[in-house]
KEKE-3310 file (N, C-alpha, C; in steps of 0.2 Angstrom, whole numbers, plus 5000, padded with zeros to 4 digits):
npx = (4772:4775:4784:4793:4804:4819:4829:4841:4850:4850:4841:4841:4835:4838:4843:4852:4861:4877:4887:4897:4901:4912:4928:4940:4948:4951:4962:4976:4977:4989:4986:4977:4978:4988:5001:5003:4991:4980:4968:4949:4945:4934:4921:4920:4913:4899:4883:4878:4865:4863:4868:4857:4846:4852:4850:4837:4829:4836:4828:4815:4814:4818:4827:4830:4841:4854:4869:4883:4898:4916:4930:4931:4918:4912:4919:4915:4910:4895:4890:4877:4866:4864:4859:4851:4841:4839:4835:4821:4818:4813:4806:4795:4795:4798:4812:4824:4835:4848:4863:4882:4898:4914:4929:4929:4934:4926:4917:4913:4908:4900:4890:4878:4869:4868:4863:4849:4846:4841:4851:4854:4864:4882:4897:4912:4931:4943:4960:4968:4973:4984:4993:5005:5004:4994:4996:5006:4999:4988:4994:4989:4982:4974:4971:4966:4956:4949:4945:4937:4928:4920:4915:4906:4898:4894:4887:4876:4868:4871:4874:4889:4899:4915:4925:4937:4953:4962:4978:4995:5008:5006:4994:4992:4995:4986:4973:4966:4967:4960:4948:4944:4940:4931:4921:4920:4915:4903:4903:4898:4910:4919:4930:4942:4948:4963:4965:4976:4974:4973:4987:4996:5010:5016:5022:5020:5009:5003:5012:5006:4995:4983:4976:4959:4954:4966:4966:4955:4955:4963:4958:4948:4955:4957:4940:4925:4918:4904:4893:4884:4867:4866:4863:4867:4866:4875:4894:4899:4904:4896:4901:4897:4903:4904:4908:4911:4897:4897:4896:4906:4911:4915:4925:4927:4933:4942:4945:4930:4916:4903:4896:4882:4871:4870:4866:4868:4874:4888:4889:4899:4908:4907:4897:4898:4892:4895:4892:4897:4910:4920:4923:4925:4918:4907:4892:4889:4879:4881:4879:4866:4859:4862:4859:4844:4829:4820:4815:4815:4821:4834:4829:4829:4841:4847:4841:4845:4859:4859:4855:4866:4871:4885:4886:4896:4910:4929:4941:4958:4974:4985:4982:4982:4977:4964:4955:4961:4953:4941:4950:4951:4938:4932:4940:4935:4924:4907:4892)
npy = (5017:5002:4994:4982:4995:4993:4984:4984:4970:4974:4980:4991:5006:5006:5022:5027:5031:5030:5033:5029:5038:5034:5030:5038:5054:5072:5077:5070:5067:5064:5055:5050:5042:5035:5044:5040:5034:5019:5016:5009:4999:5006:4998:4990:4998:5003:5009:5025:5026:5012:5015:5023:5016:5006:5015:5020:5008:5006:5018:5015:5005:5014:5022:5036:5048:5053:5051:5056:5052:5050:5043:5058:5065:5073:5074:5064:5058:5065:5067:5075:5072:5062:5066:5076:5065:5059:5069:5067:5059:5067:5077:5071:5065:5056:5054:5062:5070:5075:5074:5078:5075:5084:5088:5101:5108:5105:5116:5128:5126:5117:5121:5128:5120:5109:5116:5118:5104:5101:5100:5104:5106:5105:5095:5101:5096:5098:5105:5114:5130:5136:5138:5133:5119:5115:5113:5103:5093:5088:5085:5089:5098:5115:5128:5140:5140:5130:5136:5146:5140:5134:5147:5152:5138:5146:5156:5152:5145:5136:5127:5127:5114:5109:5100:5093:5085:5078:5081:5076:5088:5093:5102:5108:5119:5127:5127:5138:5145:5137:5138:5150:5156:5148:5151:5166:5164:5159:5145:5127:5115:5103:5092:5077:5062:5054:5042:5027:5017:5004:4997:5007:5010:5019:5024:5035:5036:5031:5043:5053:5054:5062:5061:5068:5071:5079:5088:5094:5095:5109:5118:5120:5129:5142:5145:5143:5128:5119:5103:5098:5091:5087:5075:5069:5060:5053:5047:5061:5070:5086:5099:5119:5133:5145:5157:5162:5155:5146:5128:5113:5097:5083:5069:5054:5038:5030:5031:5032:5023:5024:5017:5012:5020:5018:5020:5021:5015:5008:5010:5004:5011:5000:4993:4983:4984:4989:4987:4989:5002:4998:4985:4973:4963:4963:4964:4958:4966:4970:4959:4954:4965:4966:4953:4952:4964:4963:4968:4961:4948:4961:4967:4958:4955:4966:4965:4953:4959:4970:4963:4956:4965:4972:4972:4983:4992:4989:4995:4995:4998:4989:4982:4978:4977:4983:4989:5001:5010:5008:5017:5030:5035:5036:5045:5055:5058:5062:5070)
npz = (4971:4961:4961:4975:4986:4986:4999:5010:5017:5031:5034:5027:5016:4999:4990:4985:4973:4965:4950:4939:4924:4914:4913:4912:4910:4913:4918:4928:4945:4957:4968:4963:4951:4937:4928:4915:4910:4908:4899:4898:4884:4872:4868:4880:4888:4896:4885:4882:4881:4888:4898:4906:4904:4914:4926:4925:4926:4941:4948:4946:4954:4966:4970:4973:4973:4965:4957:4944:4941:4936:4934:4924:4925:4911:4901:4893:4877:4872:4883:4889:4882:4890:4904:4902:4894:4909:4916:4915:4922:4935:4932:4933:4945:4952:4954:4966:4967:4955:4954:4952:4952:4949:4941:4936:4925:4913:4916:4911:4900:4899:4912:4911:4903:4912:4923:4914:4914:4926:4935:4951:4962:4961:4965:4965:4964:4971:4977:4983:4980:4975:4962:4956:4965:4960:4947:4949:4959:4948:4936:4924:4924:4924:4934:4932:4926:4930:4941:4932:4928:4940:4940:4930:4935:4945:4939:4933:4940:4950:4965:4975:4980:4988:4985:4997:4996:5009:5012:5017:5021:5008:5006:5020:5025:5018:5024:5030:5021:5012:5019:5020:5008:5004:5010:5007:4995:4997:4996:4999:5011:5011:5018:5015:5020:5014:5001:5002:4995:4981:4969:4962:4961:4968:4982:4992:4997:5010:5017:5014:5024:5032:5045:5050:5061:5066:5057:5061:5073:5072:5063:5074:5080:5075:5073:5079:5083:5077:5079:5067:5064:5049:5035:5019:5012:5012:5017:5024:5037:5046:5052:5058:5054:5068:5067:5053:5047:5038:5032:5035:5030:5036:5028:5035:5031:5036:5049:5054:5056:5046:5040:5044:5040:5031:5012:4998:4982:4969:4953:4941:4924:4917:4920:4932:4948:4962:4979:4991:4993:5004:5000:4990:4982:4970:4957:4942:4931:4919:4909:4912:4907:4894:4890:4888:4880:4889:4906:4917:4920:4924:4934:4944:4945:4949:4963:4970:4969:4978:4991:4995:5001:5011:5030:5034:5030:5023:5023:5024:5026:5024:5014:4997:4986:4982:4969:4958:4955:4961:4973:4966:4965:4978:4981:4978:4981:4991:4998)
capx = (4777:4771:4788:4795:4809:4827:4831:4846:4849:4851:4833:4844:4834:4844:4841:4856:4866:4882:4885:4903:4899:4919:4933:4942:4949:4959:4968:4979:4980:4993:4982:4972:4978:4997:5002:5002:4984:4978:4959:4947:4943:4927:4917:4918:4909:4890:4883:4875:4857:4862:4867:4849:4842:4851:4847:4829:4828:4836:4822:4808:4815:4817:4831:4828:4847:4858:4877:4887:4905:4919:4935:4928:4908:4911:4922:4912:4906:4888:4885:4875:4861:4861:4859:4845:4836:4839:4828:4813:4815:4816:4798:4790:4794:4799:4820:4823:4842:4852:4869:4889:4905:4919:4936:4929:4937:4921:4911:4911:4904:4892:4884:4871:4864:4866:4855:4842:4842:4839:4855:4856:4871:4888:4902:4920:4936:4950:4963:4975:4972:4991:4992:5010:5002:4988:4998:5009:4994:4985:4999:4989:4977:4976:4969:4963:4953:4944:4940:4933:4922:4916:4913:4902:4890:4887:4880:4869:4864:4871:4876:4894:4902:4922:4930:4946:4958:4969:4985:5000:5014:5003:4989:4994:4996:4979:4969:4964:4967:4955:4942:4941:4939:4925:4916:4919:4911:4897:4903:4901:4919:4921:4937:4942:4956:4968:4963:4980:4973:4977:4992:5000:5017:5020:5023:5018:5002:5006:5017:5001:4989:4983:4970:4956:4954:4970:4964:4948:4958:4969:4951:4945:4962:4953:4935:4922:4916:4897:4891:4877:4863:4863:4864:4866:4866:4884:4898:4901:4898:4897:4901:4897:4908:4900:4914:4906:4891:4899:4897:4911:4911:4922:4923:4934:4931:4948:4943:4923:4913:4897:4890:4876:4866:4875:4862:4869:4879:4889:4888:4906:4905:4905:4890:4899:4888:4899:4886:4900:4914:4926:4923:4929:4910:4903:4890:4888:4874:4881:4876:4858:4856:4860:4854:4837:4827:4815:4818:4812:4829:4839:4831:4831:4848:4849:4840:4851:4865:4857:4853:4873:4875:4888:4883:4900:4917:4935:4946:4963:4980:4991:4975:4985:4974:4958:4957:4963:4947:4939:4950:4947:4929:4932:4946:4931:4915:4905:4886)
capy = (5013:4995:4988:4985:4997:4990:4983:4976:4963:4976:4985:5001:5007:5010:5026:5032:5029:5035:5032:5029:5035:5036:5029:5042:5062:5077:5077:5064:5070:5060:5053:5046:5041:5036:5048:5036:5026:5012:5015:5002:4999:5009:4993:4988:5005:5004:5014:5031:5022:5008:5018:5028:5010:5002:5021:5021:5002:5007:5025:5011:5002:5018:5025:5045:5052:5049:5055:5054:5053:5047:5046:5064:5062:5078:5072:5059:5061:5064:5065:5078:5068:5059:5071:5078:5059:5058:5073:5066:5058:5072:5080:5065:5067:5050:5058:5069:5076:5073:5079:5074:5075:5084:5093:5108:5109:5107:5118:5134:5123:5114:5123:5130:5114:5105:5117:5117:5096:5103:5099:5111:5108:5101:5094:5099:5094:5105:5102:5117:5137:5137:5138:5127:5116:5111:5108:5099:5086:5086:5086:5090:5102:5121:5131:5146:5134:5126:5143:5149:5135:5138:5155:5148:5135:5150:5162:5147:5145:5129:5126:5123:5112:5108:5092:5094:5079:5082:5078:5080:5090:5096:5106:5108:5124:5130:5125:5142:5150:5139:5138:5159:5157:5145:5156:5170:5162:5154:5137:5122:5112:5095:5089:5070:5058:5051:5035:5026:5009:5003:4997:5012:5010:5026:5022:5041:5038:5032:5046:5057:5053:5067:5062:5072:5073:5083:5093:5095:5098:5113:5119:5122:5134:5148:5144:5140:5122:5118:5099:5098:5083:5084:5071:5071:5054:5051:5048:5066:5072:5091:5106:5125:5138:5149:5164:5163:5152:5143:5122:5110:5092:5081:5062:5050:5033:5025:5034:5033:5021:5029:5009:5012:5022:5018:5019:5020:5008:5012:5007:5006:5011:4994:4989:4982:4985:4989:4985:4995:5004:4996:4976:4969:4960:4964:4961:4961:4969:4972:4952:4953:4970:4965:4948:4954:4970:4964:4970:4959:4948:4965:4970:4953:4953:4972:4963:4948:4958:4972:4954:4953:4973:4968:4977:4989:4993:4984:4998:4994:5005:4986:4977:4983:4972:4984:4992:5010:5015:5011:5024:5035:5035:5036:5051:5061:5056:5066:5069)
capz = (4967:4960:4964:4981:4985:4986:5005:5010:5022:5037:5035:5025:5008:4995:4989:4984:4965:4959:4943:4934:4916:4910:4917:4907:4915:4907:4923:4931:4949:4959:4973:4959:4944:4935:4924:4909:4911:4903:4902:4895:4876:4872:4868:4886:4892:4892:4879:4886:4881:4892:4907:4903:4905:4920:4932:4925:4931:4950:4948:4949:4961:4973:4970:4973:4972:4957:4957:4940:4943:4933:4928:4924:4919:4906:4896:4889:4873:4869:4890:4889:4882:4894:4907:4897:4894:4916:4918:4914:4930:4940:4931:4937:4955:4953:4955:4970:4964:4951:4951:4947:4955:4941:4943:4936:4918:4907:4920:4908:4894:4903:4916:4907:4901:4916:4927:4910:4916:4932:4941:4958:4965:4961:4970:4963:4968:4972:4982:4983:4978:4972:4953:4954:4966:4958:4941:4952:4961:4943:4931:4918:4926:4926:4940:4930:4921:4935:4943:4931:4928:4945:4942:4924:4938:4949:4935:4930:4948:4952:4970:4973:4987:4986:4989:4993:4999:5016:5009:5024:5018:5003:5007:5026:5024:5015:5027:5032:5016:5007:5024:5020:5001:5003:5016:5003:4990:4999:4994:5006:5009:5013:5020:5012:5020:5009:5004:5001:4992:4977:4968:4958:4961:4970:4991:4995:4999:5018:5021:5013:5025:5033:5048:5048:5067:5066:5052:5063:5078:5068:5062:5080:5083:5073:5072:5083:5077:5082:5076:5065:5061:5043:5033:5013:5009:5012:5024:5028:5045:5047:5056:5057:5058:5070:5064:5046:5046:5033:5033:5033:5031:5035:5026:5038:5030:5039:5055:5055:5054:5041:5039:5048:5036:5022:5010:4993:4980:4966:4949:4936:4917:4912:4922:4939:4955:4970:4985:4997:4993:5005:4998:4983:4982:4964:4954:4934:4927:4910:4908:4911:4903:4887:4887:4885:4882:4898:4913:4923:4924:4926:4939:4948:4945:4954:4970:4971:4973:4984:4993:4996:5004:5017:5035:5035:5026:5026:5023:5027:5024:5023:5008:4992:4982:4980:4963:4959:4952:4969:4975:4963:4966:4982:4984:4975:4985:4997:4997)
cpx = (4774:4776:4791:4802:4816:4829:4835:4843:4849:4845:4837:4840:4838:4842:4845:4860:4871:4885:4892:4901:4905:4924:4939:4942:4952:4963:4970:4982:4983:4991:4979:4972:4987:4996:5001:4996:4984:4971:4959:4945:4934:4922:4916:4914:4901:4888:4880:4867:4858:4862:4860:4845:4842:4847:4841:4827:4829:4831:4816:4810:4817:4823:4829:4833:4851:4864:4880:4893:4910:4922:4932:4922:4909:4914:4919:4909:4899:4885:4879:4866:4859:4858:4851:4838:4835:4832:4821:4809:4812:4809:4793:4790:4800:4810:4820:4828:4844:4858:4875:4894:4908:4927:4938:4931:4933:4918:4906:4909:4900:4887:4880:4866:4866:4862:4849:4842:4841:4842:4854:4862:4875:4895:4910:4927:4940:4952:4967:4972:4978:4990:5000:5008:4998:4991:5001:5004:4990:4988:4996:4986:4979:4970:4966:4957:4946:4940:4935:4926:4916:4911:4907:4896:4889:4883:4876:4865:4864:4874:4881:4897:4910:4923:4936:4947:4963:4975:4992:5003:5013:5000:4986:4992:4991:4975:4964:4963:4960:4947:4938:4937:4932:4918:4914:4913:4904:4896:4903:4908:4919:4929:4936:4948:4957:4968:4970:4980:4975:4986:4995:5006:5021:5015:5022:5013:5001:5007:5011:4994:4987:4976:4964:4953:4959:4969:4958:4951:4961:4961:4949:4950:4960:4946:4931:4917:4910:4895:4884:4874:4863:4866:4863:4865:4871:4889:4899:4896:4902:4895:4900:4902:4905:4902:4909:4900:4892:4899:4902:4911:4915:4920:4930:4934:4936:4947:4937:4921:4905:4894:4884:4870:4867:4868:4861:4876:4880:4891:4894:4901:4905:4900:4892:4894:4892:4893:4890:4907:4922:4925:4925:4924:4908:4898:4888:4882:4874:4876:4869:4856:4856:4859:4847:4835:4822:4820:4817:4819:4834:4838:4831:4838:4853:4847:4845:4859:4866:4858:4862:4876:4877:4883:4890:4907:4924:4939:4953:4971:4983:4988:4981:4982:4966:4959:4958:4958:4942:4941:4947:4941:4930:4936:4939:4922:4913:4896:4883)
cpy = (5006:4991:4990:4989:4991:4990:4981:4972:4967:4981:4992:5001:5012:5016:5031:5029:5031:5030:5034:5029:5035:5034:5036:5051:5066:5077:5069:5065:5063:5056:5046:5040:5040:5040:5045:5031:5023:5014:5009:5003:5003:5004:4990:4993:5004:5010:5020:5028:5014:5011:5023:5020:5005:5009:5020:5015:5006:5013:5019:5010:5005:5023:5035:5050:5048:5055:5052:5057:5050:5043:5055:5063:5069:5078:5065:5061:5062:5065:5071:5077:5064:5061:5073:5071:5058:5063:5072:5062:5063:5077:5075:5064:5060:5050:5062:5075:5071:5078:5075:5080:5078:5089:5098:5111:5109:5112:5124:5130:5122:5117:5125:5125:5108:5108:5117:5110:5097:5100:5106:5112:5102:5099:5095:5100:5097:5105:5110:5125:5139:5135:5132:5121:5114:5109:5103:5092:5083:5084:5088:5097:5110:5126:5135:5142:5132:5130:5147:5145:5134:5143:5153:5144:5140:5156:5157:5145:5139:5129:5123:5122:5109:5105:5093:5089:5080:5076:5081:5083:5095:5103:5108:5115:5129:5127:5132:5145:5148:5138:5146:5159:5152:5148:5162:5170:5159:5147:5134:5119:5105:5091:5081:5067:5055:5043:5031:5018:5009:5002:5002:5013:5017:5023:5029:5042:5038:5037:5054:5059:5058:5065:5066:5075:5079:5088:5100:5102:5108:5117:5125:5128:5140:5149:5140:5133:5120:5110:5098:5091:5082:5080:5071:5067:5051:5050:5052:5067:5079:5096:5113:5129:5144:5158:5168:5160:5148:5134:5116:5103:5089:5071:5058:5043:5026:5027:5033:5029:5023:5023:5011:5015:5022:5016:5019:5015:5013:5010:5009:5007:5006:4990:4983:4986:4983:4989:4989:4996:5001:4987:4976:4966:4965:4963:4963:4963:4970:4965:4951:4960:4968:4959:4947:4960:4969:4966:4967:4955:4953:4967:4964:4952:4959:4969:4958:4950:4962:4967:4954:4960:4970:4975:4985:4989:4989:4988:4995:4992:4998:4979:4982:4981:4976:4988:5000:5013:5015:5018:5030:5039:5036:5043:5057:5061:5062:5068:5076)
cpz = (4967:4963:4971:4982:4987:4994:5005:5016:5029:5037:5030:5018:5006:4990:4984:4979:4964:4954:4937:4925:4912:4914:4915:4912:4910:4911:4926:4940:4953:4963:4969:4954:4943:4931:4917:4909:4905:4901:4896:4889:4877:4871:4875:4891:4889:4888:4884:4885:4887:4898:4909:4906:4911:4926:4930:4930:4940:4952:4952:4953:4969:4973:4968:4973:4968:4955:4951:4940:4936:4934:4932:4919:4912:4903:4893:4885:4871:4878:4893:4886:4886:4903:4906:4897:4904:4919:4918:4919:4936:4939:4933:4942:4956:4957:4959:4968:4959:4950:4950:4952:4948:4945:4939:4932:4914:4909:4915:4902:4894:4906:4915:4906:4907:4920:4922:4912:4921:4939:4945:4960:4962:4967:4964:4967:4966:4978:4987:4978:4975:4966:4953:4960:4964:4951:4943:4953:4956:4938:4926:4917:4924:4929:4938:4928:4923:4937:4940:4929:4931:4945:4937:4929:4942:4947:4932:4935:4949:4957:4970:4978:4983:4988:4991:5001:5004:5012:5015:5019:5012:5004:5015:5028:5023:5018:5028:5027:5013:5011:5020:5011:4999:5006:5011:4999:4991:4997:5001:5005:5013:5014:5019:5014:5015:5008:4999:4999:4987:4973:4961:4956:4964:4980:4994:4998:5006:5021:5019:5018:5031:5041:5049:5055:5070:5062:5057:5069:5077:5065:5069:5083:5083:5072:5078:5081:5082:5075:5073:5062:5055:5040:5024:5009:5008:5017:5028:5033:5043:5051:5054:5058:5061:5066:5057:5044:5040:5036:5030:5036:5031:5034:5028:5035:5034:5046:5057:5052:5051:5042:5041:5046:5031:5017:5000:4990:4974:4958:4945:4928:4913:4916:4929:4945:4960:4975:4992:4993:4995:5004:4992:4977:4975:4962:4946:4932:4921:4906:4905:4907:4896:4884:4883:4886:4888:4903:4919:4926:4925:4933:4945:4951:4951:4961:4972:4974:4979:4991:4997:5002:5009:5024:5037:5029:5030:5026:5025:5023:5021:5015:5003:4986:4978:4973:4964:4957:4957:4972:4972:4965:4974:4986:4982:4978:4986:4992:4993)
residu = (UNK:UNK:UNK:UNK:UNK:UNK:UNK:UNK:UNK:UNK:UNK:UNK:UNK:UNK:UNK:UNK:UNK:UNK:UNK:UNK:UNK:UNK:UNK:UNK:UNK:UNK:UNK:UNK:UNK:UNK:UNK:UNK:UNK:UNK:UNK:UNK:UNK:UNK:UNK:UNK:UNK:UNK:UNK:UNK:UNK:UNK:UNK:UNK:UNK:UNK:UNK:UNK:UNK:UNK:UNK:UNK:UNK:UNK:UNK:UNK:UNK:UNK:UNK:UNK:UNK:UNK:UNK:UNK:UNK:UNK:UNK:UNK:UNK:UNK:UNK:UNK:UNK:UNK:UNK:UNK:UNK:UNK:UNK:UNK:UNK:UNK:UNK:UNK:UNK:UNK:UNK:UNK:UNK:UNK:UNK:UNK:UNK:UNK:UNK:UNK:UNK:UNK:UNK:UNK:UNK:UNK:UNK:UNK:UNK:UNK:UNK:UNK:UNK:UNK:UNK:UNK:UNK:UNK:UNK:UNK:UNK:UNK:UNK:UNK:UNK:UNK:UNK:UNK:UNK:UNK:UNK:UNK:UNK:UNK:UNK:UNK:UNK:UNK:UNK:UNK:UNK:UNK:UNK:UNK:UNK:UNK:UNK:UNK:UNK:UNK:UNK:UNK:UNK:UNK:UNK:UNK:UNK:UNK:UNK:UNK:UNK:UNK:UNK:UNK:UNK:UNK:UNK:UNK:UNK:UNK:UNK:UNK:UNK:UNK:UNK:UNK:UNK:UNK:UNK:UNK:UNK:UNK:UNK:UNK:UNK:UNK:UNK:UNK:UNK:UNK:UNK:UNK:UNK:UNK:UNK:UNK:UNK:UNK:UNK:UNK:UNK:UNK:UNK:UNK:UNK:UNK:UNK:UNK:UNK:UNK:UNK:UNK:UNK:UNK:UNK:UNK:UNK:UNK:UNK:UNK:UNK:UNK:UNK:UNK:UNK:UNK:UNK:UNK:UNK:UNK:UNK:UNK:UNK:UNK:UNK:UNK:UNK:UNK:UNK:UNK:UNK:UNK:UNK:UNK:UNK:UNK:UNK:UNK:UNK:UNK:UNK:UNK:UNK:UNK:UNK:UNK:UNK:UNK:UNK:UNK:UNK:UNK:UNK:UNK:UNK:UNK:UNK:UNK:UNK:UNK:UNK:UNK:UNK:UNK:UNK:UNK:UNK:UNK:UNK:UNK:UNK:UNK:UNK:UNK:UNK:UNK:UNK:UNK:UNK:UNK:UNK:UNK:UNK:UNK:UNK:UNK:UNK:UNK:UNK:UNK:UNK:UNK:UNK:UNK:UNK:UNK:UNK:UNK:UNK:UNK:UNK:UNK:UNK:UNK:UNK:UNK:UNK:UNK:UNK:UNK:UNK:UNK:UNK:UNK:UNK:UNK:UNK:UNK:UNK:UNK:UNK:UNK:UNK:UNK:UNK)
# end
């Protein structure tokens, strides 16, 4: 590689991208989103050719995983080409994965032409096995819908791991139910605390908050839990279950401090650069991209704020001031 790769300030190379290309969802799950959103004018979303332009940038510069998230990334229009124009990473070596975060509604459209761009594995999010719970946490959502979409990535032979959100009071209950149905399916399952930031005008989120040590705890009751070293490029930490052989990660970001190998940053669809998840700390990038076709001030401008990566996260239940789209991105994480 001609250019140096991306360090921050605490020796960590940054390696790891995710990639808002749509504020925009077909669901409005309540964790996440108001029922009624505002999203941003289409003029303030970089084009699908620019988002093509800042990820190639961060390729050179080392990055070797590359997560596209939302909103939800498959309801973007035309995203499919850009998927397609990614791949050409991924034949050059130069890309090790490329995959995407979704809530499992476009699945039975898409799958196909996202393993032909030579995605492996996805992550979707699902919270709940209840068909009136999950129209409930989604309001828009439908269960049949998702399933089957699943069922679409595994006859295209895409790898599927489940996110799903510990919610108290919610999803309490299906802890074991949707343990067995992950096991069934040979899906991995990552367990997600509730991250209760944001100002949405809904005071449930506190009373939502589900610890994941307790989750953990409540885990160990029925299953033998063995701690494993691997690492995905993300905050989960995970266990085996000796019972089924099935792997289950669990993401505590309010409980666990991950800092310490934090190796990815996270880029908005209007060309903001979050440098960590739990700060406020930004940097513009739309600026320099479309000031000039060089790349030489873009990518300047990528190092400068790398330049800024704090050394850990601020999480904190009584901050109401971080933005909702942080959580967002953040209810739906995992490696």
């Amino acid at each position: 590689m001609s250019e140096l790769p991306l360090i921050d300030p605490f020796a960590r190379a940054i390696s790891y991208l995710r990639v808002s290309v749509t504020d925009r969802c077909d669901f409005r799950c309540a964790y996440c989103m108001t029922e009624h959103m505002t999203f941003l004018p289409k003029a303030e979303l970089l084009t699908l050719e620019e988002l093509d332009r800042l990820c190639s940038n961060f390729i050179a510069l080392g990055v070797e995983k590359l997560r596209i998230t939302g909103g939800e990334p498959l309801v973007r229009k035309g995203i499919m080409t850009f998927f397609d124009s990614m791949s050409r990473h991924l034949q050059s070596g130069a890309l090790q994965e490329l995959t995407l975060t979704t809530n499992g509604s476009q699945l039975r459209k898409y799958a196909k032409d996202l393993a032909a761009c030579g995605v492996k594995r996805i992550n979707v999010s699902l919270d709940t096995l209840d068909d009136k719970k999950f129209a409930e946490i989604t309001r828009w959502g439908r269960l049949g819908q998702v399933l089957d979409g699943i069922e679409a990535a595994k006859e295209a032979g895409l790898q599927v791991k489940i996110n799903a959100v510990a919610l108290k009071g919610f999803n309490e209950d299906e802890l074991f139910t949707l343990t067995a149905w992950c096991a069934a399916a040979n899906h991995d399952l990552t367990f997600i605390e509730v991250m209760p930031m944001g100002d949405m005008g809904e005071a449930q989120r506190i009373d939502q908050y589900w610890p994941l040590k307790d989750l953990r705890a409540r885990l160990a009751t029925r299953y033998s839990l063995e701690d494993l070293p691997d690492r995905t490029g993300g905050p989960a930490r995970y266990v085996r279950l000796a019972e089924t052989g099935q792997r289950v990660g669990f993401i505590t970001p309010l409980t666990h401090n991950f800092c310490e190998s934090c190796n990815r940053v996270r880029l908005t669809c209007t060309g903001e650069l979050y440098m960590c998840l739990g700060q406020e700390d930004m940097a513009d990038l739309r600026a320099p991209l479309r000031a000039s076709p060089d790349n030489a001030a873009l990518r300047q401008a990528i190092r400068r704020a790398i330049a800024r990566k704090p050394k850990g996260h601020d999480f904190d239940y009584t901050r109401q001031v971080v933005k909702g789209q942080m959580t967002r991105h953040m209810s739906h994480t995992g490696g």
